[in-house]
mmCIF file of the N, C-alpha and C atoms, coordinates in Angstrom:
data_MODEL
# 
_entry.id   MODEL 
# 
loop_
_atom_site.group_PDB 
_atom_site.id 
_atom_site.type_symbol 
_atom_site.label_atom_id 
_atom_site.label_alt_id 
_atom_site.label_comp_id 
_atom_site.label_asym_id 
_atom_site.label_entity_id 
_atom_site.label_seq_id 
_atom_site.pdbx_PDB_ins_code 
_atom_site.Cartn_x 
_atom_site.Cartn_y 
_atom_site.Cartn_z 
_atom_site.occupancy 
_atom_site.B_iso_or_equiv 
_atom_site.pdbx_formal_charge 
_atom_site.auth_seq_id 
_atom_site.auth_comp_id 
_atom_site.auth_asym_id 
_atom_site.auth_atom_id 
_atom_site.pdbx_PDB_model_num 
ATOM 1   N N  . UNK A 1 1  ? 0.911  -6.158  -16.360 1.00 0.00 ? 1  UNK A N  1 
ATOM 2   C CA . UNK A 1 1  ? 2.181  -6.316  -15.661 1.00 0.00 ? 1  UNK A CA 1 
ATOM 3   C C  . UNK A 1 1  ? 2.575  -4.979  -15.035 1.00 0.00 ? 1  UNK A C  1 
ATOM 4   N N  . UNK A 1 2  ? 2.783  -5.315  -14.065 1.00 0.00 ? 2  UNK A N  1 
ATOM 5   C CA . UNK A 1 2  ? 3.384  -4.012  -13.018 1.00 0.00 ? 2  UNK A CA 1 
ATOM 6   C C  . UNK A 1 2  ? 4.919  -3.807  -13.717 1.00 0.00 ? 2  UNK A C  1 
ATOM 7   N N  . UNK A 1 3  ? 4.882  -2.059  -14.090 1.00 0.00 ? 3  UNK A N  1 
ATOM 8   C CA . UNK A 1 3  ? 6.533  -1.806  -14.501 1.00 0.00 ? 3  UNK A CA 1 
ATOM 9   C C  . UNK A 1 3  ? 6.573  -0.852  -13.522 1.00 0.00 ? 3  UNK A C  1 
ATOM 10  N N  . UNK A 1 4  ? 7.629  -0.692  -12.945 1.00 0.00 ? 4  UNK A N  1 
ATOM 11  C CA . UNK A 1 4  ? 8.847  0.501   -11.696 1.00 0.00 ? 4  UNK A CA 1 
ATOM 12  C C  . UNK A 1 4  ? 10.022 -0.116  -11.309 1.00 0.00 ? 4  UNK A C  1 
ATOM 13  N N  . UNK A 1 5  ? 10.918 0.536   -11.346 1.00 0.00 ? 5  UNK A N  1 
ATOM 14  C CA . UNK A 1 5  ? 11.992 -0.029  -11.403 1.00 0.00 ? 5  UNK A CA 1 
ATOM 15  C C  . UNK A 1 5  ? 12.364 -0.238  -9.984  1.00 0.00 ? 5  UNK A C  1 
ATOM 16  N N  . UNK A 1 6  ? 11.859 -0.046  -9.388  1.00 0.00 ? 6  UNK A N  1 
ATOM 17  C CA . UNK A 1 6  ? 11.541 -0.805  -7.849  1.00 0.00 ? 6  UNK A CA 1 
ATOM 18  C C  . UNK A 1 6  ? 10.878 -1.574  -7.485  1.00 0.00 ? 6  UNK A C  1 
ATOM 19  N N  . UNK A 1 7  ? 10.326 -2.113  -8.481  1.00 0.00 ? 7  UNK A N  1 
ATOM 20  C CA . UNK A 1 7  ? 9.139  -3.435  -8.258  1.00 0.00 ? 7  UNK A CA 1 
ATOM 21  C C  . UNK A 1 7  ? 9.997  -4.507  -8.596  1.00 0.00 ? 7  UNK A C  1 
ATOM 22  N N  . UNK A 1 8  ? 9.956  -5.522  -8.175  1.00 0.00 ? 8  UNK A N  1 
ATOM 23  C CA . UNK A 1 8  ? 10.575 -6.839  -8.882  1.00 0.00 ? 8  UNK A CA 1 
ATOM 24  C C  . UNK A 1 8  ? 9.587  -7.390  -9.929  1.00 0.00 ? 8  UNK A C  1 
ATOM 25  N N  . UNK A 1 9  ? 9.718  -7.526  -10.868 1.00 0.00 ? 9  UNK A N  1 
ATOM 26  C CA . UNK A 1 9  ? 9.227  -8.275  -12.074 1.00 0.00 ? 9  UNK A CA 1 
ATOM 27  C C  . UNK A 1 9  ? 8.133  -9.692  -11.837 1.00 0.00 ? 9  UNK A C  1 
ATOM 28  N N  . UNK A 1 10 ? 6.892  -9.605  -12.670 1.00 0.00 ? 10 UNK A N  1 
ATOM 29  C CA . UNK A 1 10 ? 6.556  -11.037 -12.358 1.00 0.00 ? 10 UNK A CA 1 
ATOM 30  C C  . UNK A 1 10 ? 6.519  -11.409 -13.658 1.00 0.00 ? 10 UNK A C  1 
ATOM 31  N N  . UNK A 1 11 ? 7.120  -12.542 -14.382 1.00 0.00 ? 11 UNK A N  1 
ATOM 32  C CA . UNK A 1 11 ? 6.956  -12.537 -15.738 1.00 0.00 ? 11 UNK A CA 1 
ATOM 33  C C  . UNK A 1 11 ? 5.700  -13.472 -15.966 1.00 0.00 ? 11 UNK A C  1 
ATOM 34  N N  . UNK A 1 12 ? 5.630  -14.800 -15.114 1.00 0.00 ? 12 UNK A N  1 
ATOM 35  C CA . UNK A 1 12 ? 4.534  -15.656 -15.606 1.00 0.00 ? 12 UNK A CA 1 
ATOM 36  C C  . UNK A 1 12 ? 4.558  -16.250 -14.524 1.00 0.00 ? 12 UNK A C  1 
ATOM 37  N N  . UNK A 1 13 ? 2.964  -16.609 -14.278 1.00 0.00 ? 13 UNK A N  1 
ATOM 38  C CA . UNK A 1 13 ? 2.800  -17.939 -13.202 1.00 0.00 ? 13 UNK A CA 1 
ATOM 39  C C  . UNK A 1 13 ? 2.042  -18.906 -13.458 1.00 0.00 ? 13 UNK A C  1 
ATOM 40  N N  . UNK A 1 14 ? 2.610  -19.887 -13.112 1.00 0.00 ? 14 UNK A N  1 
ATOM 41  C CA . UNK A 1 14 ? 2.051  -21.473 -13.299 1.00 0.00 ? 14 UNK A CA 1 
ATOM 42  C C  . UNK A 1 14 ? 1.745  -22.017 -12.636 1.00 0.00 ? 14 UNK A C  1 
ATOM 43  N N  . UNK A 1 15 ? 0.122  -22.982 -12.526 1.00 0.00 ? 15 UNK A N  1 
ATOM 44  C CA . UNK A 1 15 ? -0.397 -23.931 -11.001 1.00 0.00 ? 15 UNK A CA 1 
ATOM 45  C C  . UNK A 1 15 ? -0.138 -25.264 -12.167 1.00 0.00 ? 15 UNK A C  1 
ATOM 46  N N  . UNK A 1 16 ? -0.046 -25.969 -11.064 1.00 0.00 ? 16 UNK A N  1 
ATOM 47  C CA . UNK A 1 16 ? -0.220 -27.708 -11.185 1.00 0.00 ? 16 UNK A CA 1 
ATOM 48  C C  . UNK A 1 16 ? -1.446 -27.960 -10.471 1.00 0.00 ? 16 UNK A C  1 
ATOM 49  N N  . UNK A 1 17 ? -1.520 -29.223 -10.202 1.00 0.00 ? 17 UNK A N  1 
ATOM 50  C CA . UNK A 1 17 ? -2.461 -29.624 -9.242  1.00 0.00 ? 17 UNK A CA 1 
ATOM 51  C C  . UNK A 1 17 ? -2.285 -29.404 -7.335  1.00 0.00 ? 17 UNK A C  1 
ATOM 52  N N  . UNK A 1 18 ? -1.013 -29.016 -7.311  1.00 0.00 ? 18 UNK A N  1 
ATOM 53  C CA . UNK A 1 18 ? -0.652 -29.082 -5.462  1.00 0.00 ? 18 UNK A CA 1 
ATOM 54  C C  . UNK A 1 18 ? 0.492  -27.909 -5.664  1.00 0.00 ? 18 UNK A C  1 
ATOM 55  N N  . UNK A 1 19 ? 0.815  -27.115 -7.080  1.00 0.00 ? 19 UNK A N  1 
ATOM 56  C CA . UNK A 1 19 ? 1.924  -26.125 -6.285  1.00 0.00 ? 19 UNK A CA 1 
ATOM 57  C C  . UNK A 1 19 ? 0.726  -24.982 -7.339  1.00 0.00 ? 19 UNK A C  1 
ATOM 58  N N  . UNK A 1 20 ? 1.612  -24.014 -6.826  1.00 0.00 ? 20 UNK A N  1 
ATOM 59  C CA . UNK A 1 20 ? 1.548  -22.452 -7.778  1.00 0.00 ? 20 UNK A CA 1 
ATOM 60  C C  . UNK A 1 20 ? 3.439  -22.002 -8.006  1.00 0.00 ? 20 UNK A C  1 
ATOM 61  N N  . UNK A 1 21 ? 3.377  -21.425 -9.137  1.00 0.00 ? 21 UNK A N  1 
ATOM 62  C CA . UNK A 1 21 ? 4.705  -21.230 -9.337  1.00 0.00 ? 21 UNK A CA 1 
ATOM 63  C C  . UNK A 1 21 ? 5.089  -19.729 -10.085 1.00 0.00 ? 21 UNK A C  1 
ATOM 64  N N  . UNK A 1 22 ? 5.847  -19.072 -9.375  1.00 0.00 ? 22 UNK A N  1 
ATOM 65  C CA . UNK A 1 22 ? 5.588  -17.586 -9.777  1.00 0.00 ? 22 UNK A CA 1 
ATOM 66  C C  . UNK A 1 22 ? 7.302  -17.195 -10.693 1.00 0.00 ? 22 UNK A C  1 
ATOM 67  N N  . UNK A 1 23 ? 7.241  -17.104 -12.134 1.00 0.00 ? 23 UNK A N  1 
ATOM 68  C CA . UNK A 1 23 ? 8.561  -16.463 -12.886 1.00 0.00 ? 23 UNK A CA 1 
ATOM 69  C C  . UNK A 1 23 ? 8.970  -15.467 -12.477 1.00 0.00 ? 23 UNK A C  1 
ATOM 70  N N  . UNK A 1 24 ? 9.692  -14.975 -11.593 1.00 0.00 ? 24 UNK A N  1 
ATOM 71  C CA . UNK A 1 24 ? 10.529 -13.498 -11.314 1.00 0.00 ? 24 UNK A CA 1 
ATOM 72  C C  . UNK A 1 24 ? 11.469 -13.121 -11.466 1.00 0.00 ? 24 UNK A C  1 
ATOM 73  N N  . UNK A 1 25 ? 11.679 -11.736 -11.923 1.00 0.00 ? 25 UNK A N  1 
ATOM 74  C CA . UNK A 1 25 ? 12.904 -11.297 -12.243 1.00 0.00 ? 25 UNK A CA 1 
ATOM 75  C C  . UNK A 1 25 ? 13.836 -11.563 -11.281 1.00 0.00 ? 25 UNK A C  1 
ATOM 76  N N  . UNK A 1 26 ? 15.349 -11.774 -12.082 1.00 0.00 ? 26 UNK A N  1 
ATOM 77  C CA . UNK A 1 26 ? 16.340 -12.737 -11.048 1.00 0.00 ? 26 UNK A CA 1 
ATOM 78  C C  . UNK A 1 26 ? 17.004 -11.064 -10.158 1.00 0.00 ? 26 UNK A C  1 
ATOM 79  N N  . UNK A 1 27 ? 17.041 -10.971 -9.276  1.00 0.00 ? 27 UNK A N  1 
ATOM 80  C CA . UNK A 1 27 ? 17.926 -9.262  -8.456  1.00 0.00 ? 27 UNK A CA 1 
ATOM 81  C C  . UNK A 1 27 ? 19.014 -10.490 -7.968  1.00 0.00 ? 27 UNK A C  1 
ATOM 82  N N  . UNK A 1 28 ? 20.260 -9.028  -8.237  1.00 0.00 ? 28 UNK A N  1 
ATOM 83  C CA . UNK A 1 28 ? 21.434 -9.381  -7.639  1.00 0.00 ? 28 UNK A CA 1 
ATOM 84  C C  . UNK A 1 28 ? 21.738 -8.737  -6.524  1.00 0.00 ? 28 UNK A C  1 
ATOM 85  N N  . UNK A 1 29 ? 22.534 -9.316  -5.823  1.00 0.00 ? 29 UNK A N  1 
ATOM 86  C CA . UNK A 1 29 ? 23.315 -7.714  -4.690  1.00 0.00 ? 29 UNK A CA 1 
ATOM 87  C C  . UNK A 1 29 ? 22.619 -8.087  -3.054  1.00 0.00 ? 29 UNK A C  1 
ATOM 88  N N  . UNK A 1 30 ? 21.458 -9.336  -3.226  1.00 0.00 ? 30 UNK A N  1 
ATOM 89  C CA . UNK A 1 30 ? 20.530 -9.517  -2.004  1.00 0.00 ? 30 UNK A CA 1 
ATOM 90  C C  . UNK A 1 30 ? 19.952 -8.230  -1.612  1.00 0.00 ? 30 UNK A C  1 
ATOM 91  N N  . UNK A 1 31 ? 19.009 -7.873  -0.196  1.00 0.00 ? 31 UNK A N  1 
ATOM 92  C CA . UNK A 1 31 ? 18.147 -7.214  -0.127  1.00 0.00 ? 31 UNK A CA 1 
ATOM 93  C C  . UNK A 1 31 ? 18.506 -6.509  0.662   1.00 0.00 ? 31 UNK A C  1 
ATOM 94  N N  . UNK A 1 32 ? 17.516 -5.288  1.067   1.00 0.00 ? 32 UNK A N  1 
ATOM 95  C CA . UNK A 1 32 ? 18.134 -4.003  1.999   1.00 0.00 ? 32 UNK A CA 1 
ATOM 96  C C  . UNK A 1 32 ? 18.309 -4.248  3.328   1.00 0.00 ? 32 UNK A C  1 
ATOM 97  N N  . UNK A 1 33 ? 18.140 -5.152  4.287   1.00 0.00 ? 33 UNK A N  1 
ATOM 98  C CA . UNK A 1 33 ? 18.419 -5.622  5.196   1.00 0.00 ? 33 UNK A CA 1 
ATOM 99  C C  . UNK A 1 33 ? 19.840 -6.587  5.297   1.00 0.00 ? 33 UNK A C  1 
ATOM 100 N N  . UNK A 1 34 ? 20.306 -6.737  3.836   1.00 0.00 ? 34 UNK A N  1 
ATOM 101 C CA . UNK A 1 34 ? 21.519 -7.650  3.495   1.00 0.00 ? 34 UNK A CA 1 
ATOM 102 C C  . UNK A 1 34 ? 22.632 -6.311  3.813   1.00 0.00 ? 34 UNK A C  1 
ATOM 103 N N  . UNK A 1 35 ? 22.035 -5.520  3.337   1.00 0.00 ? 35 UNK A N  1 
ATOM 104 C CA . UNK A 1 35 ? 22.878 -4.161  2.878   1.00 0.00 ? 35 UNK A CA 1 
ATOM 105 C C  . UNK A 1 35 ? 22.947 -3.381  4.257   1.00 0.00 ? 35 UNK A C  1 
ATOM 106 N N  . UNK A 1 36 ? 21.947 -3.447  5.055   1.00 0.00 ? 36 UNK A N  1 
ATOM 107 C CA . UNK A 1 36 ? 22.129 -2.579  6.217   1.00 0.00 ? 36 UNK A CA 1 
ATOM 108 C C  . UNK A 1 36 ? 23.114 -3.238  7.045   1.00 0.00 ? 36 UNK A C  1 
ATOM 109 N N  . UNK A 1 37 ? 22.818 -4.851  6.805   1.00 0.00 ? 37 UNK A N  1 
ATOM 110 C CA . UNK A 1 37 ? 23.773 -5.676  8.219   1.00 0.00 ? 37 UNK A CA 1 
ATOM 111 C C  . UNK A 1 37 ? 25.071 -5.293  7.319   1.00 0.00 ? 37 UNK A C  1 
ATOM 112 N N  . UNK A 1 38 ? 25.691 -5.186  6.212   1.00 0.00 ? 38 UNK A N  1 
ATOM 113 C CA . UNK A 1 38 ? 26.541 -5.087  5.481   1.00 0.00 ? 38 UNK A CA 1 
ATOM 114 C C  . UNK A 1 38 ? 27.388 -3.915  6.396   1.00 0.00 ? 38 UNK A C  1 
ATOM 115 N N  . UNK A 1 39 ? 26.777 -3.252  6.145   1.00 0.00 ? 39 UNK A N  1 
ATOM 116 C CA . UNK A 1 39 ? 27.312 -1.430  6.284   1.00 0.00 ? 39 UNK A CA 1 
ATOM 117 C C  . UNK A 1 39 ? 27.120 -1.480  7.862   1.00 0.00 ? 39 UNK A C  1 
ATOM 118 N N  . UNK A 1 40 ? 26.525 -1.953  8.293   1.00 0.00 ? 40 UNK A N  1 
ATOM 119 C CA . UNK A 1 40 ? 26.384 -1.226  10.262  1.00 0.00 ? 40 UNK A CA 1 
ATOM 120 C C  . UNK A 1 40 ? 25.864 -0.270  10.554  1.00 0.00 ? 40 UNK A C  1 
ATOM 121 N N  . UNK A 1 41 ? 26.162 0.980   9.556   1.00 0.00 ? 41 UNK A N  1 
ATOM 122 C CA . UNK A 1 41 ? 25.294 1.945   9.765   1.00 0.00 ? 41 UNK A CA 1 
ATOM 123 C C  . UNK A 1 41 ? 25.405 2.880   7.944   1.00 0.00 ? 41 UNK A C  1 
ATOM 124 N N  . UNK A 1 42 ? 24.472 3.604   7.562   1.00 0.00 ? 42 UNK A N  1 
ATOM 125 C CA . UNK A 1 42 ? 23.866 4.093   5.951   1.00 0.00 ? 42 UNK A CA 1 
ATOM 126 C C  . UNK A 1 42 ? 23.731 5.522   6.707   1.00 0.00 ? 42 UNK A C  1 
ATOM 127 N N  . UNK A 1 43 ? 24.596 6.210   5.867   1.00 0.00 ? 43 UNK A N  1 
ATOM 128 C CA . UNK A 1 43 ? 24.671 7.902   5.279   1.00 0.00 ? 43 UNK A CA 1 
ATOM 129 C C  . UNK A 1 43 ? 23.452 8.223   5.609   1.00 0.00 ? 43 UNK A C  1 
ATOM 130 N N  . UNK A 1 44 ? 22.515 9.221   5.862   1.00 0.00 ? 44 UNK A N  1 
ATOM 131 C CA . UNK A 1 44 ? 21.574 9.887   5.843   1.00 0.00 ? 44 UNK A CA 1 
ATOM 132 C C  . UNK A 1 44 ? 21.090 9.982   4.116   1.00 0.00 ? 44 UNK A C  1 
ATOM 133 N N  . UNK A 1 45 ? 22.310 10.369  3.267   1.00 0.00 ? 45 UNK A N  1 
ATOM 134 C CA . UNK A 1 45 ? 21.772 10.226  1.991   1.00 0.00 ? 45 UNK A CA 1 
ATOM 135 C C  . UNK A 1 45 ? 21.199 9.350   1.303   1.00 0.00 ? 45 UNK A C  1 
ATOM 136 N N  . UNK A 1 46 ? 22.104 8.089   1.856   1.00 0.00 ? 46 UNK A N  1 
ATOM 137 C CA . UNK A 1 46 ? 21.744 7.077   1.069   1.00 0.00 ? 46 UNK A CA 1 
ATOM 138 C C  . UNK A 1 46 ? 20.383 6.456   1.820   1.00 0.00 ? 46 UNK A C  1 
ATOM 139 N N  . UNK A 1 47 ? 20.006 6.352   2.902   1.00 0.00 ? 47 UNK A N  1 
ATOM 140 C CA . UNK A 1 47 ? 18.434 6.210   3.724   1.00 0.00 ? 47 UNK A CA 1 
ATOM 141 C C  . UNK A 1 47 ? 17.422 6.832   3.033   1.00 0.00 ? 47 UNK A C  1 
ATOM 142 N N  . UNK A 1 48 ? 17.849 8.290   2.481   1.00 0.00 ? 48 UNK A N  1 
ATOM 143 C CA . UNK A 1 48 ? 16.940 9.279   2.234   1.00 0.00 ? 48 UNK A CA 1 
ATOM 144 C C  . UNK A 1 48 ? 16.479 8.642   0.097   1.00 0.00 ? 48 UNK A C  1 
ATOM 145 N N  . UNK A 1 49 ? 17.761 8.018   0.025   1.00 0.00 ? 49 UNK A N  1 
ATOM 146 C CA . UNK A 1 49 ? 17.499 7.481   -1.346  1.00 0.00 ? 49 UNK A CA 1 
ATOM 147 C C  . UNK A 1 49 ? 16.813 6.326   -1.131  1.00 0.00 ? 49 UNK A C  1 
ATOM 148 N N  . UNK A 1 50 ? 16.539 5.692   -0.291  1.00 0.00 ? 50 UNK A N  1 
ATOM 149 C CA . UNK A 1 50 ? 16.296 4.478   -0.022  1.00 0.00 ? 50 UNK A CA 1 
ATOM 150 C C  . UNK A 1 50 ? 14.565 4.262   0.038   1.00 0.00 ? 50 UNK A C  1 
ATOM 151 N N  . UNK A 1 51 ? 14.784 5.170   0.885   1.00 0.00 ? 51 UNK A N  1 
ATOM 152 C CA . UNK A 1 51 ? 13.245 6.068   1.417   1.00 0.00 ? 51 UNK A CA 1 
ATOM 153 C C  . UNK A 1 51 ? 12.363 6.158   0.622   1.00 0.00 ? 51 UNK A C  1 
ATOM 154 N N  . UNK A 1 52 ? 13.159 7.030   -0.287  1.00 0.00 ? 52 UNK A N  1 
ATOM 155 C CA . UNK A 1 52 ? 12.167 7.870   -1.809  1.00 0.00 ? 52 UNK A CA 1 
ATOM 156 C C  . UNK A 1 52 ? 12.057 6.260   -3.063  1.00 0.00 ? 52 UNK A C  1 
ATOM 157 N N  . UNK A 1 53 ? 12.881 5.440   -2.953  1.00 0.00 ? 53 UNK A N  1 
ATOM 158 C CA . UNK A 1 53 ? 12.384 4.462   -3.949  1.00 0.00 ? 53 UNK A CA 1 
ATOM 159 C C  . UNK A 1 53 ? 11.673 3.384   -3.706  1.00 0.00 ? 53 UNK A C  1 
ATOM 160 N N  . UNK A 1 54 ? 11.551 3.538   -1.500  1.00 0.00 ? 54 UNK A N  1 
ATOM 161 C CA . UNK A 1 54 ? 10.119 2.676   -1.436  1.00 0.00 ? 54 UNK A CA 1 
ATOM 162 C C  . UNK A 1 54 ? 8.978  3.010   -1.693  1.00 0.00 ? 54 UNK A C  1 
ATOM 163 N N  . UNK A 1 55 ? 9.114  4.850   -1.325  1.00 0.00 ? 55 UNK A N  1 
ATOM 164 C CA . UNK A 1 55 ? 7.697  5.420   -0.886  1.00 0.00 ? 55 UNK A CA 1 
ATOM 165 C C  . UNK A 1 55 ? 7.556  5.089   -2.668  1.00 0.00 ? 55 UNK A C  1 
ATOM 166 N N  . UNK A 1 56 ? 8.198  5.372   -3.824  1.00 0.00 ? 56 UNK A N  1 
ATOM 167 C CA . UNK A 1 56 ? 8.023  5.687   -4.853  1.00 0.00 ? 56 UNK A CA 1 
ATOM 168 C C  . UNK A 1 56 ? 7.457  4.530   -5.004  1.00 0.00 ? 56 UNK A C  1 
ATOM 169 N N  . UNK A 1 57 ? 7.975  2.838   -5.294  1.00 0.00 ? 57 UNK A N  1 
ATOM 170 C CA . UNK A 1 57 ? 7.446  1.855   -5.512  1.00 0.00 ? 57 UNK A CA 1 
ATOM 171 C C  . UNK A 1 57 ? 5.911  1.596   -4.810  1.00 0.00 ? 57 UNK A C  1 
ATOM 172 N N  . UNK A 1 58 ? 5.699  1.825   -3.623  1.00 0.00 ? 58 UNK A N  1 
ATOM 173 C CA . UNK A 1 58 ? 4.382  2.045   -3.465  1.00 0.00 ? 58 UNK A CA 1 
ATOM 174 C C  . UNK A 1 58 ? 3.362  2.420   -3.804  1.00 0.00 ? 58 UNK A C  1 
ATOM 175 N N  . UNK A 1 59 ? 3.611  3.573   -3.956  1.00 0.00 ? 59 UNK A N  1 
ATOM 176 C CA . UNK A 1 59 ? 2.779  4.879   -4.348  1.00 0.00 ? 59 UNK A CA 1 
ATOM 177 C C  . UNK A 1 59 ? 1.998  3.937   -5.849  1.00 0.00 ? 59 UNK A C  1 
ATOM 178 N N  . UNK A 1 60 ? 3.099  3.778   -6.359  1.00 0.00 ? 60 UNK A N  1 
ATOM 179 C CA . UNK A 1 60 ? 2.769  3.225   -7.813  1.00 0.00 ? 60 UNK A CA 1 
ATOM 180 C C  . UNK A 1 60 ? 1.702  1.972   -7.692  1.00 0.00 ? 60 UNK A C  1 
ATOM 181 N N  . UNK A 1 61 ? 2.061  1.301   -6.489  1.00 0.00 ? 61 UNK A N  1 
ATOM 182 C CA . UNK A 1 61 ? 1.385  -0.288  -6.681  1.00 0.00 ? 61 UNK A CA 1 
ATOM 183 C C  . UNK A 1 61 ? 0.375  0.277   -5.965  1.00 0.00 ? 61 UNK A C  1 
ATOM 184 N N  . UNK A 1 62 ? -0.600 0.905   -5.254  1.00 0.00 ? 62 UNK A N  1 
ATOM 185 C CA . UNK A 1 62 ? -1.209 1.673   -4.210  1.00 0.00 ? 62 UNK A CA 1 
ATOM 186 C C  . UNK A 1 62 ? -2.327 2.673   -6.066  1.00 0.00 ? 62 UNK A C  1 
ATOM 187 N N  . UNK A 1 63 ? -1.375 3.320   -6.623  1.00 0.00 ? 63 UNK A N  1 
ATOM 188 C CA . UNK A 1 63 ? -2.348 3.782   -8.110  1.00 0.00 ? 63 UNK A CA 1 
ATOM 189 C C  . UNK A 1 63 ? -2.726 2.571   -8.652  1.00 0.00 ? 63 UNK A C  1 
ATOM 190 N N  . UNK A 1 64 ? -2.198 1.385   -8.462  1.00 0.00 ? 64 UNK A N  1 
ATOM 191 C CA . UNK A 1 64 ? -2.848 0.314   -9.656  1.00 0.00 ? 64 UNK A CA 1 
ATOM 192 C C  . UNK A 1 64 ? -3.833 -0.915  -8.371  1.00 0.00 ? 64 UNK A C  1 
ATOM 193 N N  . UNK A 1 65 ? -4.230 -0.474  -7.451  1.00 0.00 ? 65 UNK A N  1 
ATOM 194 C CA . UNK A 1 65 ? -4.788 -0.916  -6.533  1.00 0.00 ? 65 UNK A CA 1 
ATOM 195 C C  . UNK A 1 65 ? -4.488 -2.325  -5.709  1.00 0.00 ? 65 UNK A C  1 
ATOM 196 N N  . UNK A 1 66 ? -2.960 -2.030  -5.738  1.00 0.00 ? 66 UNK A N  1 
ATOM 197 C CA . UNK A 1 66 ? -2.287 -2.906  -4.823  1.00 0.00 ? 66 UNK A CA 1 
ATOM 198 C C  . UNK A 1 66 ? -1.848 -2.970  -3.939  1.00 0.00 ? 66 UNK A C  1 
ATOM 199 N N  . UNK A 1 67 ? -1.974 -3.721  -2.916  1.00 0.00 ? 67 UNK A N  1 
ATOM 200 C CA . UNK A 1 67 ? -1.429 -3.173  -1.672  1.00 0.00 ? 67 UNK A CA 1 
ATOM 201 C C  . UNK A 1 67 ? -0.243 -3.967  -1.125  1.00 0.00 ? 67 UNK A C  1 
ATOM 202 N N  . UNK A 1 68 ? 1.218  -3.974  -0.738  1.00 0.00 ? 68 UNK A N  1 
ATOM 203 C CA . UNK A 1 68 ? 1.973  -4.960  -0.198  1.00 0.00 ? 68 UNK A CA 1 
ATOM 204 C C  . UNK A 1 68 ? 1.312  -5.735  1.000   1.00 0.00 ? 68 UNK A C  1 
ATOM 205 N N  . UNK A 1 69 ? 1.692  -7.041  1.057   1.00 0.00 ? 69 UNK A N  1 
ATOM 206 C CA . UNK A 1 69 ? 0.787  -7.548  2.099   1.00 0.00 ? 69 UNK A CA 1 
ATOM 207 C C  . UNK A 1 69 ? 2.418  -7.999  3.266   1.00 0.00 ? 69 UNK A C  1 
ATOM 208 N N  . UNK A 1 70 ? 3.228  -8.088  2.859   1.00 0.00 ? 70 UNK A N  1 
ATOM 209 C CA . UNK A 1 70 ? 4.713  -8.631  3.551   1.00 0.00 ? 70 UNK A CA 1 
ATOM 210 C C  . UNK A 1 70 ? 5.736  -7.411  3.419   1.00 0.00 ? 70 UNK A C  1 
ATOM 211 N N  . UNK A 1 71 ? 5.849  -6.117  4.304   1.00 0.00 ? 71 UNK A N  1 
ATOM 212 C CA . UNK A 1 71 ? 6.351  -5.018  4.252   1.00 0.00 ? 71 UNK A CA 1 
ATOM 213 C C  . UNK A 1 71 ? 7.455  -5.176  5.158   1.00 0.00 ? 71 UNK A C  1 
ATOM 214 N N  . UNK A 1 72 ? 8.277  -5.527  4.652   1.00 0.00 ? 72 UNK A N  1 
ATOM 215 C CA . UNK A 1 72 ? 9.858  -5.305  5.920   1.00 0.00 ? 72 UNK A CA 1 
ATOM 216 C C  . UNK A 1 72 ? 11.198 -5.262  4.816   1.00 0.00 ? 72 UNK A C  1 
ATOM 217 N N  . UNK A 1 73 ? 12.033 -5.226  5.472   1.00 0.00 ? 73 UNK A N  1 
ATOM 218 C CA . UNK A 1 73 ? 13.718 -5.769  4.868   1.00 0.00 ? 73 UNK A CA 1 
ATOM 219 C C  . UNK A 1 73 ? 13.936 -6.147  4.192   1.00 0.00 ? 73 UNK A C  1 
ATOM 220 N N  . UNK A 1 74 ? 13.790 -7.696  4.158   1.00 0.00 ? 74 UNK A N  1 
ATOM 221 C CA . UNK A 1 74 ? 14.442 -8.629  3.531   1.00 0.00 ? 74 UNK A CA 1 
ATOM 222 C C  . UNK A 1 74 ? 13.491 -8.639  2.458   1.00 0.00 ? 74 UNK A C  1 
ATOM 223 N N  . UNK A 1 75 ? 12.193 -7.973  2.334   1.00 0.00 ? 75 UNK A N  1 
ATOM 224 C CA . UNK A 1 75 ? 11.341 -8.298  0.925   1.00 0.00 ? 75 UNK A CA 1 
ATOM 225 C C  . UNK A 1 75 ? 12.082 -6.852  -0.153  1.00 0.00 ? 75 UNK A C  1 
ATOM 226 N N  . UNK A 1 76 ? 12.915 -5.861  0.146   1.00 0.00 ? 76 UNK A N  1 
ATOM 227 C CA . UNK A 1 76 ? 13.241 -4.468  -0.423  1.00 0.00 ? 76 UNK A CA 1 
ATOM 228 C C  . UNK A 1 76 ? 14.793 -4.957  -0.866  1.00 0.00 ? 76 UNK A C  1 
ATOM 229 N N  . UNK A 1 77 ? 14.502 -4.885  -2.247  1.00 0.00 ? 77 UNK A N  1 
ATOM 230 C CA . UNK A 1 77 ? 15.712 -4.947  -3.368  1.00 0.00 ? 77 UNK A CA 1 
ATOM 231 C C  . UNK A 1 77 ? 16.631 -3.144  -3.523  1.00 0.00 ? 77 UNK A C  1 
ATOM 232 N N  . UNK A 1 78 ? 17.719 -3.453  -3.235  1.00 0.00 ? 78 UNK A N  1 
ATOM 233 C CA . UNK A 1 78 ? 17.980 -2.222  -3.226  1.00 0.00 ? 78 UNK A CA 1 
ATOM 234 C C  . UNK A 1 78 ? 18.613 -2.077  -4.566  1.00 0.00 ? 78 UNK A C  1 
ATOM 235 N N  . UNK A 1 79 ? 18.000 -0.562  -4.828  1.00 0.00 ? 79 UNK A N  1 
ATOM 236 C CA . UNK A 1 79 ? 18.187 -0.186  -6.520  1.00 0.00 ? 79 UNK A CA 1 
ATOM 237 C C  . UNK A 1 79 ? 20.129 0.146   -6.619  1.00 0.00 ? 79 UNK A C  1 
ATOM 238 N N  . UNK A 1 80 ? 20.705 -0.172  -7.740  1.00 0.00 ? 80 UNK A N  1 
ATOM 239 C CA . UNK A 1 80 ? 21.169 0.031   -8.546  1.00 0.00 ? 80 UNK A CA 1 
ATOM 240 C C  . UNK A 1 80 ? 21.647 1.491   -8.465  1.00 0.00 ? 80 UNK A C  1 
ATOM 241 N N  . UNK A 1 81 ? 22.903 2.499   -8.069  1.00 0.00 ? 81 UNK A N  1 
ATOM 242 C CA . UNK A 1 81 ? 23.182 3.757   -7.614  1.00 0.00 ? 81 UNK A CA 1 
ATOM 243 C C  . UNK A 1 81 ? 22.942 4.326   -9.190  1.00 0.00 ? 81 UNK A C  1 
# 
């Protein structure tokens, strides 16, 4: 199991015969594209925090030989100040 506290959680997944079904940790607050249309425009600080806990979440899934395959907005949970 992937742990960073910028990763969203996978706890368990389940197939049937016609689905796949993936347990994930529940995030509140919606995603960083929720947050940008929110605000109109983000501090330099808070971008620069924003920044450092994607590159960080990467970096990590990138050491365990993963690569994101769906990289935008609406997939980035924004952390918790």
């Amino acid at each position: 199991m992937i742990k960073h506290p910028n990763v969203v959680r996978l706890y368990e997944t389940l197939e049937t015969d016609n689905s796949y079904y993936m347990v994930m940790e529940l995030c509140h607050g919606g995603d960083l594209l929720d947050r940008i249309c929110d605000k109109k425009r983000l501090a330099e600080r808070e971008v620069r925090r924003y920044t450092r806990q994607i590159l960080s979440a990467v970096e990590h899934l990138h050491c365990q030989g993963i690569v994101h395959r769906e990289f935008k907005q609406t997939n980035k949970k924004p952390a918790k100040k």
